[in-house]
C-alpha positions as CSV (number, residue, x, y, z in Angstrom):
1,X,94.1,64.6,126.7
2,X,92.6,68.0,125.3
3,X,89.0,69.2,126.9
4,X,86.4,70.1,124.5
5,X,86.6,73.3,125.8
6,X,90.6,73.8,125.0
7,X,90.1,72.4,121.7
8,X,87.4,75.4,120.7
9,X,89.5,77.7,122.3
10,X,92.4,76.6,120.4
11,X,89.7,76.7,117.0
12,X,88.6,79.9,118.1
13,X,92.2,81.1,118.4
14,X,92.9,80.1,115.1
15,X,90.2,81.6,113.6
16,X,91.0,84.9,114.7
17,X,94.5,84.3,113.5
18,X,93.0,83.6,110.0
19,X,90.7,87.0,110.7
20,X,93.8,89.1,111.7
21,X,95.8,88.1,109.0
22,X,93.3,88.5,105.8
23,X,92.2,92.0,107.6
24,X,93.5,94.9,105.4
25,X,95.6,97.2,107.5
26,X,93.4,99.8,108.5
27,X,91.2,99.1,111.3
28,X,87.9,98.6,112.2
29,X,85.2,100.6,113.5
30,X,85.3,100.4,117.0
31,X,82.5,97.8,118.0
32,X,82.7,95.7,114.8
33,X,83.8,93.0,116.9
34,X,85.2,91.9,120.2
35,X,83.5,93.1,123.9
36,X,80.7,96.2,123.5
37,X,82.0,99.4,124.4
38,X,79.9,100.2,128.3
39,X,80.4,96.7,129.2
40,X,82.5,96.5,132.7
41,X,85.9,94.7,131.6
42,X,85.9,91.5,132.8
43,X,89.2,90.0,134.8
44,X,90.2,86.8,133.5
45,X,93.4,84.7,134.8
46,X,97.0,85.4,133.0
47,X,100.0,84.8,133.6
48,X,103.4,87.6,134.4
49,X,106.2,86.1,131.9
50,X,108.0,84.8,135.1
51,X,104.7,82.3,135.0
52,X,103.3,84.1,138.6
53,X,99.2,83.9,138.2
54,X,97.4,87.0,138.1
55,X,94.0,88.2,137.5
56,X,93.9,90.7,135.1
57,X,91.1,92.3,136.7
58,X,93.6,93.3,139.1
59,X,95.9,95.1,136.9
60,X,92.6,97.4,135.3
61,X,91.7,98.4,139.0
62,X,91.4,102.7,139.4
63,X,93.4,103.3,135.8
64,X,92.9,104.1,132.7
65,X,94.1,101.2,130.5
66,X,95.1,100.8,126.5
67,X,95.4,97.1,126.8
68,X,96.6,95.2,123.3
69,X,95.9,91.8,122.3
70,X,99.2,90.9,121.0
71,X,101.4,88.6,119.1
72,X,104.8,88.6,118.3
73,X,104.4,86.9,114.6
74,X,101.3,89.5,114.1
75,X,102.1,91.5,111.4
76,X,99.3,94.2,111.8
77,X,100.5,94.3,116.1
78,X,104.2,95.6,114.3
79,X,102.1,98.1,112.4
80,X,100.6,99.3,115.3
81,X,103.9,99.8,117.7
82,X,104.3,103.4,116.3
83,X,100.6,104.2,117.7
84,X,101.4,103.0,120.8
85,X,104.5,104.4,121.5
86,X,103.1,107.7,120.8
87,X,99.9,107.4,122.8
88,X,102.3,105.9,125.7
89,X,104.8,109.1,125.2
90,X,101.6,111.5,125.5
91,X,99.9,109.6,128.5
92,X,102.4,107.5,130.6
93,X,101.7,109.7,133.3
94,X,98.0,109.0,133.3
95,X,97.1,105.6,132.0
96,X,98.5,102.1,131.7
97,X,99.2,100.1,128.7
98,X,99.2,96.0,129.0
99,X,99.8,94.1,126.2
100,X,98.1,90.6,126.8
101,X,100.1,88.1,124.3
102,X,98.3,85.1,123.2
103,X,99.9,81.8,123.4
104,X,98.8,80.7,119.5
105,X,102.4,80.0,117.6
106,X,104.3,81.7,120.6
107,X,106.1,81.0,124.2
108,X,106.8,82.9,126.7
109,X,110.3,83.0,125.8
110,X,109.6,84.6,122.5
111,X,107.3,87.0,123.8
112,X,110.3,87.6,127.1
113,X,112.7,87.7,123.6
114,X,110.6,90.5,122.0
115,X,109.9,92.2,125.0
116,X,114.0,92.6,125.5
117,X,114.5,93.6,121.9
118,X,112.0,96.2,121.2
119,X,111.3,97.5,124.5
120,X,107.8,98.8,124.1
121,X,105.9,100.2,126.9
122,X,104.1,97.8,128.4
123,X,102.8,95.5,131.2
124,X,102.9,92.2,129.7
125,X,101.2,89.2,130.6
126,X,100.7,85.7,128.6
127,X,97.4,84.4,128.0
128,X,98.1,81.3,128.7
129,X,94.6,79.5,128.0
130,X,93.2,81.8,126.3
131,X,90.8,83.1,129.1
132,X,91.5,86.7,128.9
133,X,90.8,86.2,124.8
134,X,87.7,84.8,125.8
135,X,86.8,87.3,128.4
136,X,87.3,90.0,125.9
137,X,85.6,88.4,122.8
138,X,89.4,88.7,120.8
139,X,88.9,88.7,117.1
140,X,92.0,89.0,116.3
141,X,95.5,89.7,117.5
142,X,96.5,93.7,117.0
143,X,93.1,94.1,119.5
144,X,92.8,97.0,121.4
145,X,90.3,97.4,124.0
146,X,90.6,101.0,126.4
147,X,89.1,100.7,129.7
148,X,88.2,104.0,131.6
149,X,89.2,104.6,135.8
150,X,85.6,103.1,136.4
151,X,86.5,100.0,134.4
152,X,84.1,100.3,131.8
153,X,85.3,99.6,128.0
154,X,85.1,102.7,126.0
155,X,86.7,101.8,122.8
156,X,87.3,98.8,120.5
157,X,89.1,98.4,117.7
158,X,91.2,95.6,115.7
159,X,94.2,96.5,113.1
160,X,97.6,98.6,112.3
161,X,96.2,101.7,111.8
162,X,93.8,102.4,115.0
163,X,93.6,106.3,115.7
164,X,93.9,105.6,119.4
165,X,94.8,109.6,120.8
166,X,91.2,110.8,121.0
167,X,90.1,107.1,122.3
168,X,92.5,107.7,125.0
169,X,91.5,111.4,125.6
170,X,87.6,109.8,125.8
171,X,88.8,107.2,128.6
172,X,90.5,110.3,130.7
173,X,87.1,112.1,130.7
């Protein structure tokens, strides 16, 4: 039987499904919505897509980090995979991109699926339970949060046409 507390998530989940979805394509202002930028970035248990546990705190430890709150039915996420494989051609060396999927309207085997066909250059893990949405105050899938070496979040934004370079450039400073 469902907790209270799974069936908000699964609300809030879907809300921010419905957000994603009737957002026009260009992104926000960093800071419309989702964790403040300064705020230390929070771990929050995930899963590897062999279903190990992991903290995700762990993975943000002494590195730069472009970490994407993903879905592979989001629209706006498929916009985006130009951006980030750019930003990851220009700074592999230096920081690490995650892309934390969300387990509204997928598996792990879709997200193991996409992973395989599109190679894009990340760490993924699966959200699971939605913690690590929680954690980071998720709007929306296509969610972008960059963490600096110190861990502190230095940028926000949500949508397919995020200018992430000088973000990135900020978080190496």
């Amino acid at each position: 039987m469902p907790t209270l507390r799974s069936i908000f998530r699964r609300g809030a989940v879907a809300a921010a499904v419905v957000i994603a979805t009737a957002l026009p394509s260009r992104a926000l202002d960093a800071q419309d919505l989702g964790i403040k930028v300064g705020a230390t970035a929070p771990g929050a248990p995930v899963e590897t897509l062999d279903g190990k546990a992991l903290d995700l705190g762990t993975l943000l430890a002494g590195k730069p980090t472009v970490m994407e709150f993903w879905a592979t039915w989001c629209p706006n996420c498929k916009q985006l995979e130009p951006t980030i494989k750019a930003a990851h051609a220009k700074y592999k060396d230096r920081v690490q991109f995650i892309a934390v999927a969300v387990s509204l309207n997928q598996s792990v085997e879709r997200v193991k699926a996409y992973q395989q066909r599109f190679q894009l250059p990340f760490t993924y893990v699966y959200d699971r339970r939605g913690d690590a949405s929680e954690a980071y105050d998720a709007p929306a899938t296509s969610y972008i949060v960059i963490v600096n070496a110190a861990g502190k979040v230095t940028y926000t934004g949500v949508g397919g046409d995020q200018k992430l370079d000088a973000a990135i450039a900020a978080a190496l400073r």
